[in-house]
C-alpha positions, 0 to 999 in steps of 0.5 A, a space after each residue: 383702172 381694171 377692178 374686176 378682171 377674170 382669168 378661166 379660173 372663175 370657172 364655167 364663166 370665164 374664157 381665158 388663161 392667165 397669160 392671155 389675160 396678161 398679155 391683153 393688159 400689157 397691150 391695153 397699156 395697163 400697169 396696175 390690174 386687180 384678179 378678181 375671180 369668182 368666189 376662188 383665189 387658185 389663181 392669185 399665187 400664178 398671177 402674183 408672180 408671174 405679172 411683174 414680167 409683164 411689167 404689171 403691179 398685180 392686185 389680188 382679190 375676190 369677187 364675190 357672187 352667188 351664182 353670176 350675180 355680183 353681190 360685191 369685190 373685196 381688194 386686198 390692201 396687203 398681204 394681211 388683207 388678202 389673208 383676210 380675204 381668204 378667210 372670209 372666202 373659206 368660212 363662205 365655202 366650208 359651210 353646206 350651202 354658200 350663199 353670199 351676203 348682200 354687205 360685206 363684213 368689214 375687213 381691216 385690210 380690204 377694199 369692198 366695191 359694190 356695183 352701182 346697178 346693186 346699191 344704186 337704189 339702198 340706203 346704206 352709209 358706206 364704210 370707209 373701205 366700201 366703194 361704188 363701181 360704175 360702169 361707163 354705161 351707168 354714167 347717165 343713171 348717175 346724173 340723176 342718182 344720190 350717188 352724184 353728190 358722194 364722188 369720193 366714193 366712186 370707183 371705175 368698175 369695168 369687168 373683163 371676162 372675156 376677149 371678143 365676139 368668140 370669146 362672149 359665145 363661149 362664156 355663154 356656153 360654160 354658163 348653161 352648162 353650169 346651169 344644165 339649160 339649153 343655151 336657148 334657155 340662158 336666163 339673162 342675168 345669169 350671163 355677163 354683158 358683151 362689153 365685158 372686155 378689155 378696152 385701152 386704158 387711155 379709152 376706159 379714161 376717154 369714157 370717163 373724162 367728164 368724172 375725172 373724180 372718180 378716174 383719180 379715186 380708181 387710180 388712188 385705190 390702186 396705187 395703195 394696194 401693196 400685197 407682198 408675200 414670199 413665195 419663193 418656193 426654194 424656201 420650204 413653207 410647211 410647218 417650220 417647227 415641229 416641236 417650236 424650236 429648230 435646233 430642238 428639232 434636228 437634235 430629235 430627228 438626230 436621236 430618232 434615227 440613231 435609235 432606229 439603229 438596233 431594230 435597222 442595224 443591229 451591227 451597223 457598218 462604217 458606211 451606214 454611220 457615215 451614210 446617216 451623218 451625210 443625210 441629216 447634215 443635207 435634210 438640215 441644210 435644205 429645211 426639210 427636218 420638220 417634214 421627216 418629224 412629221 411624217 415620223 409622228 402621223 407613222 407612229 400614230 398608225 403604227 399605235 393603231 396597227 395600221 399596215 402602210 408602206 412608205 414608197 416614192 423617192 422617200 424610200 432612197 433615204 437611211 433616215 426615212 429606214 431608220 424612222 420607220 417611214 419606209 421599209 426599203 434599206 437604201 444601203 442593201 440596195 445602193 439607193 440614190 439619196 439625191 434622187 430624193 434630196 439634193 442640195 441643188 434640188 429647187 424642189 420640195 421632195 415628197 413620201 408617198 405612203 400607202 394605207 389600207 383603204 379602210 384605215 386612210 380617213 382615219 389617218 387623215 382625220 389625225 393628221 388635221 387634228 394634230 396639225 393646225 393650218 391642214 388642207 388637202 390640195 385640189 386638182 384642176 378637172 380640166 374640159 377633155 374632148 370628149 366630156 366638152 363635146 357631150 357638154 355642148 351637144 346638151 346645151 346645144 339641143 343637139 340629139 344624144 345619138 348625133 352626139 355619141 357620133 361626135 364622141 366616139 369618131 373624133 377625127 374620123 369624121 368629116 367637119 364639112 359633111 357636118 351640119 352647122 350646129 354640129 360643126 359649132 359644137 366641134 368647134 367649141 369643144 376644141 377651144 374649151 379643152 384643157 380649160 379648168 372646169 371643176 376643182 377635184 382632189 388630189 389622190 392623197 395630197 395634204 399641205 401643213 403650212 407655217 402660216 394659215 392655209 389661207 395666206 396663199 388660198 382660200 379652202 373648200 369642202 368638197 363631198 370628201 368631207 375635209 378642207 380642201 385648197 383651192 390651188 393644185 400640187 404645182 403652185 402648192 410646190 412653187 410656193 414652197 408647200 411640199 405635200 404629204 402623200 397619203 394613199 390608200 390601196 386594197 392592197 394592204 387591205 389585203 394583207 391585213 385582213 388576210 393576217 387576221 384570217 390566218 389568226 382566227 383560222 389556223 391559230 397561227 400569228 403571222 410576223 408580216 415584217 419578218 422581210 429578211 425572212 420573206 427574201 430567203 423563202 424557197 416557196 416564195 421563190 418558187 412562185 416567183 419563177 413559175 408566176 404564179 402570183 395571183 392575188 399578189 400586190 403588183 405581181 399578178 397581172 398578164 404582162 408582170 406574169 409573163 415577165 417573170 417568167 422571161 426573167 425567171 425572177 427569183 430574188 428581191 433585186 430581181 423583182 424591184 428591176 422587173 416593178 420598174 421594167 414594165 411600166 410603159 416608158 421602158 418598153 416604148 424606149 425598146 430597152 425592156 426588151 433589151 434588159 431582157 436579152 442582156 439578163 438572159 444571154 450575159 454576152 449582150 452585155 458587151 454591146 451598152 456603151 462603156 460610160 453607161 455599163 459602168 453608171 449602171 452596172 446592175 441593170 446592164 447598162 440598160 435605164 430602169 429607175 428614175 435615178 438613172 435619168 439623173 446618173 445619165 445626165 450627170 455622168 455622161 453628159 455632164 450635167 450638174 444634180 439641180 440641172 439633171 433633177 430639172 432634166 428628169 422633171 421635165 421629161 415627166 411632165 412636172 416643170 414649170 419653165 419650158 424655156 429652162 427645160 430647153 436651156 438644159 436639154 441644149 446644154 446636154 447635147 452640147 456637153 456631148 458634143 464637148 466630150 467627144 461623144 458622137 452625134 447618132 451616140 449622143 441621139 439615141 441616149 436622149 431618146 432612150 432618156 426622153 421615151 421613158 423617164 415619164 413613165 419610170 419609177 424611182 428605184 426606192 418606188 419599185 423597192 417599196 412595191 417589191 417589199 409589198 408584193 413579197 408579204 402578199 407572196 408569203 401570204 400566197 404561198 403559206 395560207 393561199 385561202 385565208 389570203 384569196 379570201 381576204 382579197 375577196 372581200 377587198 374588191 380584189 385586185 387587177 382580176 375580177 372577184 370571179 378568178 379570186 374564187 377560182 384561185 382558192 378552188 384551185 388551192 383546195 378550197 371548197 367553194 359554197 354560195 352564198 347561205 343564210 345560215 353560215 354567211 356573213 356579210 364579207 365571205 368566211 373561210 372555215 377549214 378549207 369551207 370557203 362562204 361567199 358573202 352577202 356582199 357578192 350578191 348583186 343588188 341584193 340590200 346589205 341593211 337586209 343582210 346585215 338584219 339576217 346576221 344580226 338575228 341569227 347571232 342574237 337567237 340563232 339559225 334559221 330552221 325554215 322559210 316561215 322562220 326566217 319571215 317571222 323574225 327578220 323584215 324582208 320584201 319579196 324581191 330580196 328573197 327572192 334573190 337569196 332563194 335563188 343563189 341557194 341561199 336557203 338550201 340548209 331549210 331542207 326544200 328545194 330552190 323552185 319550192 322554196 320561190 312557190 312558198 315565198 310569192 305565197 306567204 310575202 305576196 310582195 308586201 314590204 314589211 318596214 319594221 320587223 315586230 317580234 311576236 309572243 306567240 308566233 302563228 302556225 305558218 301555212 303549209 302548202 302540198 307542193 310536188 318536188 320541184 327540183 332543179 338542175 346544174 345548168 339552172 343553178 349556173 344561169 341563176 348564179 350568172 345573173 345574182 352572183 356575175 360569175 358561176 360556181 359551176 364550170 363555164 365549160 359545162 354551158 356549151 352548146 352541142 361542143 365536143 369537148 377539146 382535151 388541148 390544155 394549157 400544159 401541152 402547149 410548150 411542146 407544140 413551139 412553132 404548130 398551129 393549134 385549137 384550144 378552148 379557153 374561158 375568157 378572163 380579161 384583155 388589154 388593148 394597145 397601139 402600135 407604131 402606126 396607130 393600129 389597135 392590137 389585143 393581149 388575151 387571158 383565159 382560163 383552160 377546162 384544167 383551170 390554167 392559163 392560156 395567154 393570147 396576142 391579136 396582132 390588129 388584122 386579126 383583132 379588127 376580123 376577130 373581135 372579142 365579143 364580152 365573156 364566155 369560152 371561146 374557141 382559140 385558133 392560132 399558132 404557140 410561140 415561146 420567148 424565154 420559156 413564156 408561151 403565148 399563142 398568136 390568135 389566127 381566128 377566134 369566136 366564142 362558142 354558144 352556150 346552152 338555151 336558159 333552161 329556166 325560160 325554155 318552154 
């Protein structure tokens, strides 16, 4: 009887969840019910499997609107029709402006059902798919419409949006904010009327009993709707066939990987042979031969174009994944875990993660959807948070901006009964909009190649991203049995690339930057490893991974992959960093890890480190078979569907523990280890990935430390701010320059050991103006004077003034202050739009200025304000301070004293501790240039509060653990710097 119902995924109109929905039909005595959200279909797939559990015949279509008028409902009668559907849908969303026509095409397998308000007064002649929705409330109007005497074409059309009173209210919130009104303001016809709820079906009959008519032609429509789709998601629904015929397909992923052999294996062992039969037989068995091919033909294209990536995530535990060149990690060297990846009790389509450039990933992406047929990217569901939903309704609620950041920054530290009224509403609200879907987003890299048409299960979009986009998320994507590829990018590999350019142009050197089995023997490498000395490097520059090398004194690729995966913040909440720490350091700890669990994993001490580990734990200890260990692992990250089967298995591990003898406080503890970090952990494969990443960035560091700070210059930097990256190549040998008209380009240059900043990092500077300076100066050469350089390029006052004042002038032979004199003179603050060459260019006037010079602190204050950073020493700014000549490289014989040191601050990390308390780590930079690496335990943090950039004055006491010195801040202030000279009177 219900044609029209919305569940929250009509977004910013609808109230409630699917479950909700279905559980109010299965009490209203509803057996068959049509999901009909507003121009979207995320919903249907859920919907479609998870109705029948409420004994419910689900019906799927769309209702079709532009904005919340209601233009028509298409039903599907089949799956063919819901394809259909989506198709129509699609074609609507993928162009630039959406708008939904009055009539509905005609769609062999569909139902259109018009609103009687709509079509009451048009004189169409309904096709023999169309219909005519009438609510109860129009009855009357139909006694005295043409439509009386056409019966056969009318249908019951009761919307249900919403639950109750509570519920109309909010769906009249989410409709201002989608409209950016106050609520007050709320037109009328953009908001549902309250009735749209849900009533018994015996009283929606009730309503209708003088047209029973119309009640058999609801009930006939529905009972002929019949959509039957397979989304058993254990049956893969990628694209089946990569080259159209299956045997075909396993016979060239077969001899894909046996070529891969002599560039892999050029003296391949017994156990490699054996390792890649065991592998393809499992991808064979599970469907999954199509996904490697694929994934091997978007790498070859890549490779074709000289595109770096790296292949990383469970992928990277298989030998076919090493062989093909989907990843660069030797899952032999490394014993990796294939079933972490694949195993034939795994419900769950496997996934490569594979990294790109920044700069090269579109371009992959753009390949990927001309060469495969039925593409999409997959959609995220932004969800309402908190604090997004309290800002949301304090605007619409009239609410002042000031009383809404209170709301927002105190979240619990409030009292609600102290509020006034409209602010308690908004609290209010706001907790039942959280976690509600508010807009569809993309997914960081996920893409779907579908057997069939996207379309069979979805409809797709184009958001600003510029490719087509379903409209269901990784979750149902998987549960249909749509495994995505993950296409990523990361500055990276930018990095790297640029940086083996760099080495090229600057050294003449060509750098083989595969050449890993070389990387993992090189003794500078290791040496930067052991002292951390990585900054720059890919995953291995950051305070805590610094100090964490340092406590290992990693040396080795095996180390470093442990180390990629100890940090991450699992292993750390679980206590068991520490604890690999210690058993690292000192081998007698070994002996305390449990016997069972020393010998799962005896590489890492008995300690869980990698993802596989949960799996290992689950299946060796507890006894456990792989699907139920892989489900085991997937629901304590978050990624399962049931918790009622999560629950199963959790039960059965305790009670297999207890079967074996095992303790119950033994038994506890391993699942708490478990449960605190198997969230958080990476697949060892991952963190070998990573590893492999953060060794070529290292050998770039430690052979060609300029060419590769200046390649991270111009990539957006890494984990610091472009400022530390300049103070690396310093701190290497370069020599720095600002930024000049005559040398820069629009990226920063290296020349010798002559580093130019670029264009780029001056602030608010216009790049299509320094694109013009460099186009110019390459066409006709440097620029010889101000009046030259105002001749041949279009400039406004305020960009030359801006490059005048990082000195970028300073090659023309005239101090800065003279250089602005002239510039406010000659270009008087007019805009010259088009730059019109002369002939004969016209003498320049000459102005008899004084020499106007300026001093090191103005040149600071200047570069602070246009550069984010000086080129100067910031220790130099501070006022009336006697210099601390305390440095960083005399902290390690000061182990347990009370010290002052003055350190430049570089960047902090916050935390909590186990009560909830905010606690602060600390970088700085001492006057030498090195590190000093701070704790502030929360007293102190909440006494002593960092107060944005600058030098501060560090008291605090020098601690040492495993060689890594930190200093426990006691107090803390940062130091005033000199008045801005260029203001001072």
């Amino acid at each position: 009887m219900y044609l029209n119902t919305h569940s929250y995924f009509s977004l910013r109109y609808g109230t409630f969840s699917l479950e909700k929905l279905l559980e109010t039909a299965q009490e209203s005595g509803v057996k068959t019910l049509a999901l009909t959200d507003i121009n979207i279909s995320s919903c249907c797939m859920d919907f479609f499997r998870m109705a029948p559990r409420y004994g419910i015949k689900p019906i799927l279509g769309v209702d079709f609107r532009n904005s919340a008028v209601k233009q028509f409902i298409m039903l599907a009668k089949s799956a063919e029709g819901y394809t259909q559907i989506n198709h129509y849908l699609s074609k609507i969303l993928l162009k630039s402006e959406a708008v939904i026509p009055d009539r509905a095409p005609l769609l062999s397998d569909t139902y259109v059902i018009y609103p009687f308000k709509k079509i009451e007064k048009a004189d169409w002649q309904l096709k023999a798919n169309e219909f005519i929705g009438v609510a109860s409330q129009e009855l009357n109007q139909l006694r005295f419409s043409k439509w009386k005497n056409q019966l056969h074409k009318l249908v019951i059309l009761h919307p249900v949006s919403f639950l109750g009173k509570t519920s109309f209210n909010m769906h009249r919130l989410l409709r201002a904010i989608d409209k950016n009104v106050l609520l007050s303001k709320l037109p009328k016809e953009e908001q549902a009327e309250e009735w749209h709820q849900m009533l018994p079906v015996e009283k929606l009959r009730e309503k209708f009993r003088d047209f029973p008519e119309i009640i058999k032609n609801t009930e006939d429509l529905l009972d002929s709707c019949e959509v039957k789709i397979d989304i058993n998601g254990s049956t893969p629904k990628n694209q089946k066939c990569y080259s159209g015929n299956e045997e075909l397909d396993f016979r060239l992923l077969r001899k894909l990987s046996y070529d891969g052999l002599t560039y892999r294996y050029p003296r391949p062992s017994e156990r490699v042979y054996k390792r890649i039969e065991q592998e393809l037989e499992i991808i064979r068995q599970k469907g999954f031969v199509s996904y490697f091919l694929i994934n091997w033909k978007i790498l070859k294209y890549a490779r074709s174009k000289g595109f770096y990536y790296v292949g990383r995530g469970s992928g990277a535990n298989s030998i076919i994944a090493y062989l093909l060149q989907i990843t660069n990690v030797d899952p032999i060297d490394l014993d990796l875990y294939f079933e972490r990846f694949i195993n034939l009790y795994r419900k769950n389509p496997p996934d490569f993660d594979i990294d790109f450039s920044w700069m090269d990933r579109d371009d992959v992406i753009e390949f990927i959807f001309n060469r495969f047929p039925n593409t999409a990217l997959v959609a995220v569901y932004n969800t309402f948070q908190y604090r997004a939903a309290i800002r949301e309704l304090g605007k619409v609620m009239g609410l002042p901006k000031h009383e809404i950041d209170v709301l927002t920054r105190a979240k619990g530290k409030f009292d609600y009964h102290a509020l006034d009224k409209l602010s308690q509403l908004v609290i209010r609200y706001a907790s039942y909009l959280q976690d509600m879907p508010n807009y569809l987003g993309i997914h960081a890299g996920g893409i779907i190649i579908s057997d069939e048409p996207i379309q069979t299960y979805c409809a797709t979009f184009l958001p600003p991203k510029g490719f087509p986009t379903a409209q269901i998320d990784m979750v149902v994507a998987e549960d249909i049995g749509l495994y995505k590829f993950d296409i990523l990018s990361q500055r990276g590999l930018g990095k790297i690339r640029d940086a083996v350019y760099i080495v090229e142009s600057n050294v003449g050197v060509r750098v083989d930057i595969n050449d890993f089995k070389r990387f993992k023997e090189d003794e500078k490498i290791k040496e930067l490893l052991r002292e951390a000395k990585a900054i720059g490097c890919f995953y291995v520059e950051s305070p805590a991974m610094r100090m964490l090398m340092k406590k290992l004194r990693v040396d080795n690729y095996l180390g470093l992959v442990a180390a990629s995966s100890i940090i991450r913040p699992g292993v750390a909440k679980s206590g068991m960093m520490r604890e690999y720490i210690q058993r690292y350091r000192k081998p007698e700890r070994r002996k305390d890890a449990h016997p069972i669990m020393l010998d799962i994993m005896p590489e890492t001490y008995g300690v869980m480190v990698y993802q596989e580990d949960v799996i290992k734990v689950a299946h060796y200890f507890a006894g456990l078979d792989l699907g139920e260990a892989d489900m085991l692992r997937r629901g304590m990250s978050g990624k399962f569907r049931s918790k009622d089967e999560f629950q199963k298995v959790k039960a059965k591990f305790f009670s297999n523990c207890k079967e074996k003898g095992y303790s119950d406080e033994l038994t506890a503890e391993i699942w708490r280890q478990t449960e605190s970090f198997a969230g958080y952990a990476f697949a060892k494969g991952h963190s070998a990935s990573y590893a492999v990443e953060s060794y070529q960035s290292l050998f770039l560091k430690a052979y060609y430390p300029l060419e590769y700070m200046v390649a991270t210059i111009n990539n957006g930097g890494g984990f610091y701010s472009r400022e530390l990256y300049v103070h690396e190549a310093r701190m290497n040998g370069g020599t720095i320059h600002a930024p000049c008209v005559n040398r820069s380009n629009l990226q920063t240059i290296i020349k010798g050991k002559d580093i130019y900043l670029g264009f780029h990092t001056i602030q608010s500077l216009d790049s299509n103006f320094a694109q013009k300076i460099i186009r110019e100066r390459v066409k006709n050469g440097p620029f010889d004077s101000l009046d030259d350089l105002i001749d041949r390029v279009s400039v406004t006052l305020e960009n030359l003034i801006i490059l005048i004042k990082v000195d970028g002038l300073r090659s023309m032979g005239k101090d800065k202050r003279s250089l602005l004199w002239e510039a406010h003179m000659k270009i008087n603050g007019v805009s010259f739009e088009e730059h019109i060459p002369l002939l004969f260019r016209p003498p320049g006037a000459e102005f008899d200025l004084p020499p106007l010079p300026s001093t090191d602190s103005e040149q600071a204050f200047d570069q602070l304000e246009h550069l984010g950073f000086t080129l100067e020493s910031p220790f130099d700014l501070i006022k009336d301070h006697e210099p601390n000549l305390l440095l960083a490289r005399d902290l390690p014989s000061m182990v347990g004293r009370t010290i002052s040191i003055d350190g430049y601050l570089i960047c902090t990390k916050n935390t909590s501790t186990s009560n909830g308390k905010r606690m602060y780590f600390g970088t700085f930079l001492d006057s030498a240039g090195d590190f000093i690496d701070t704790v502030h335990f929360p007293p102190v943090a909440e006494r002593y509060p960092f107060s944005g950039p600058g030098v501060y004055k560090i008291t605090g006491k020098v601690m040492e653990e495993f060689e890594s010195i930190s200093i426990e801040v006691t107090c803390m202030s940062r130091l005033p710097i000199i008045e801005d000279p260029r203001y001072a009177a």
